[in-house]
C-alpha positions in Angstrom: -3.8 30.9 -9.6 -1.2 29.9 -6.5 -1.0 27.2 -4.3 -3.5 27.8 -0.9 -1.0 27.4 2.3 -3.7 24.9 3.3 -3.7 22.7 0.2 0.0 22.4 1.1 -0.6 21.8 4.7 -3.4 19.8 3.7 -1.1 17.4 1.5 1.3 17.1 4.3 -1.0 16.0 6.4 -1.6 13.2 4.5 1.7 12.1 3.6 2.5 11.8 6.9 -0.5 9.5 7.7 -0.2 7.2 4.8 3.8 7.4 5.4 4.1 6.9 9.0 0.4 4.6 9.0 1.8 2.4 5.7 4.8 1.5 7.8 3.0 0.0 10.2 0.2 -1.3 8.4 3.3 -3.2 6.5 4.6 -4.8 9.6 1.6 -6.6 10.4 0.5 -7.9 7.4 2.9 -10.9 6.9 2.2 -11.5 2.9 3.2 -8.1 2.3 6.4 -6.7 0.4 8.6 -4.7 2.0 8.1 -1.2 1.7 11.2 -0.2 -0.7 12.1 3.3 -2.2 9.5 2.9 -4.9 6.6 2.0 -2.1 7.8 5.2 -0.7 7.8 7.9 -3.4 4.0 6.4 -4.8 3.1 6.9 -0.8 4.2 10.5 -1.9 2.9 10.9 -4.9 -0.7 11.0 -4.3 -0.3 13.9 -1.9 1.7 15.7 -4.1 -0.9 15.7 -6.8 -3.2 16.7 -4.0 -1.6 20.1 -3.8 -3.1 20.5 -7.4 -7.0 19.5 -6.7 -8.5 22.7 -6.9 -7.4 23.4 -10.9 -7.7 20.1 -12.1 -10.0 18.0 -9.9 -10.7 15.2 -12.6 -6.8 14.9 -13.7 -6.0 14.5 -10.0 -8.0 12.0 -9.4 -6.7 10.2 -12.1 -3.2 10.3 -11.2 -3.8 9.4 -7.6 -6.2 6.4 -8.7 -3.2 5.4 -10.8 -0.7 5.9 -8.3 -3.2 4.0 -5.5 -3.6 0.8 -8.1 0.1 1.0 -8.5 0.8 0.4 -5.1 -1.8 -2.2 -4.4 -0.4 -3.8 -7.6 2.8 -3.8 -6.4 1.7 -6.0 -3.3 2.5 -3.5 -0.4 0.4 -3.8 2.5 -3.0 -2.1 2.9 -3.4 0.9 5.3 -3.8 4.3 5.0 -3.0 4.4 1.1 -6.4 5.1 0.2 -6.8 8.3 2.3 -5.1 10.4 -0.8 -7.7 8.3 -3.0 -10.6 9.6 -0.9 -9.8 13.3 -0.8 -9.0 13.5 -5.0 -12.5 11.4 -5.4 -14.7 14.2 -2.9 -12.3 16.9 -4.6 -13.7 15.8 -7.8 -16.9 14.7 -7.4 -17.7 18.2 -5.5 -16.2 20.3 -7.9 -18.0 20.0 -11.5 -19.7 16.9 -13.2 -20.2 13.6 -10.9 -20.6 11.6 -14.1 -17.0 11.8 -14.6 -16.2 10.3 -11.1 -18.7 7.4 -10.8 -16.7 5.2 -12.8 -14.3 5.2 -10.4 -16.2 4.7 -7.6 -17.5 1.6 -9.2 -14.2 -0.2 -10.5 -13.2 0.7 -6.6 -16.1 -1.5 -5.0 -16.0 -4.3 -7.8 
């Protein structure tokens, strides 16, 4: 199975945002770190794993719920971080079991 021309165009799309959005986002929030190389490649990295949704849903979701608490963790300003989160969780929760993805849903709003 290959790689759709959208999923990549898809996972582009949404670099960009949370790239271009984060660096804003992390100027106005004044208790923020500096965005840094690493702030950088996790923006990256949950779009990448994007590409990927469609064979392994569930694993993706994982990895870009990992990569999201990361950068949270790592005390970067909020913005539009969470927009790879959102996609992986519909990806998932549309594509096979929903038990697997309400746990994450619900460590999310706690």
């Amino acid at each position: 199975m290959s790689i759709a021309p959208r999923d990549l165009l898809i996972a582009l799309g949404i670099a960009t945002v949370q790239v271009v959005g984060s660096i804003g986002a992390n100027q106005n929030q004044s208790w923020a770190e500096p965005l840094d190389a690493a702030g950088f490649v996790l923006l990256v990295c949950g779009p990448v794993a994007l590409v990927f949704r469609r064979r392994r849903p569930v694993a993706v979701l994982f990895v870009v719920l990992a990569v999201t608490v990361l950068y949270v963790a790592r005390g970067y300003g909020y913005g539009p971080v969470f927009l790879s989160l959102v996609v992986a969780f519909l990806g998932a929760a549309t594509a096979g079991s929903r038990w697997l993805t309400y746990p994450v849903s619900r460590s999310a709003t706690s």
